[in-house]
N, C-alpha and C positions, 0 to 999 in steps of 0.2 A: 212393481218395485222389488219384489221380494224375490222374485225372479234373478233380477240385475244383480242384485249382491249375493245370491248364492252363487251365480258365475265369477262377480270378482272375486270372492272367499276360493272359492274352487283353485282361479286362478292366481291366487295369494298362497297356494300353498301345493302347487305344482308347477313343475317346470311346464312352459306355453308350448312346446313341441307334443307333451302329452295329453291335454287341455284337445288340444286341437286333433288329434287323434280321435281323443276318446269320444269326441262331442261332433264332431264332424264339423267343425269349423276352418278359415284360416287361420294360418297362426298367426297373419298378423293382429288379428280379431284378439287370438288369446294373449297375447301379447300387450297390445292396449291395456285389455281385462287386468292384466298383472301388474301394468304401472298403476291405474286407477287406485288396487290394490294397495301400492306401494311398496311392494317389491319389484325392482328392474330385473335385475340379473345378477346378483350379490350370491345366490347360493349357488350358482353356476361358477362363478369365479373363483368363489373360495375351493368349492371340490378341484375342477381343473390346477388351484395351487397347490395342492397338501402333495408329498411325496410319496 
Protein backbone atom coordinates (compact mmCIF):
# COMPACT_ATOMS: atom_id res chain seq x y z
CA UNK A 1 0.00 0.00 0.00
CA UNK A 2 2.75 2.34 0.57
CA UNK A 3 3.87 1.67 -2.58
CA UNK A 4 0.52 2.71 -4.36
CA UNK A 5 0.36 6.10 -2.76
CA UNK A 6 3.87 7.24 -3.20
CA UNK A 7 2.91 6.62 -6.98
CA UNK A 8 -0.31 8.58 -6.64
CA UNK A 9 1.68 11.53 -4.46
CA UNK A 10 4.28 11.19 -7.20
CA UNK A 11 1.69 11.49 -9.75
CA UNK A 12 -0.26 14.43 -7.79
CA UNK A 13 2.37 16.57 -8.20
CA UNK A 14 3.81 15.93 -11.80
CA UNK A 15 2.50 16.22 -14.92
CA UNK A 16 1.58 12.24 -16.20
CA UNK A 17 3.82 12.62 -19.41
CA UNK A 18 6.76 12.86 -17.01
CA UNK A 19 5.59 10.26 -14.42
CA UNK A 20 5.53 7.87 -17.24
CA UNK A 21 8.93 8.84 -18.66
CA UNK A 22 10.66 8.80 -15.59
CA UNK A 23 9.10 5.42 -14.12
CA UNK A 24 8.70 3.61 -17.39
CA UNK A 25 5.16 3.27 -17.31
CA UNK A 26 2.13 4.17 -19.64
CA UNK A 27 0.85 7.28 -19.43
CA UNK A 28 -2.20 6.16 -19.44
CA UNK A 29 -1.11 4.33 -16.22
CA UNK A 30 0.16 7.84 -14.93
CA UNK A 31 -2.68 9.41 -15.70
CA UNK A 32 -5.18 7.24 -13.80
CA UNK A 33 -2.36 7.70 -10.92
CA UNK A 34 -3.20 11.58 -11.17
CA UNK A 35 -6.91 11.49 -11.05
CA UNK A 36 -6.90 8.91 -7.97
CA UNK A 37 -4.70 11.74 -6.82
CA UNK A 38 -7.14 14.34 -7.66
CA UNK A 39 -5.56 16.39 -9.83
CA UNK A 40 -6.91 15.82 -13.59
CA UNK A 41 -5.19 18.38 -15.77
CA UNK A 42 -5.95 21.87 -13.95
CA UNK A 43 -2.08 22.81 -13.86
CA UNK A 44 -1.75 22.01 -17.56
CA UNK A 45 -4.59 24.28 -18.35
CA UNK A 46 -3.92 27.05 -16.25
CA UNK A 47 -0.08 27.23 -17.75
CA UNK A 48 -1.22 26.76 -21.38
CA UNK A 49 -3.72 29.96 -20.28
CA UNK A 50 -1.41 32.59 -18.83
CA UNK A 51 0.13 35.06 -21.58
Amino acid sequence: MARNTALVELASELPAVVVSRLLGVHQNTADTWKRIGGQDNAYAAEVASCP
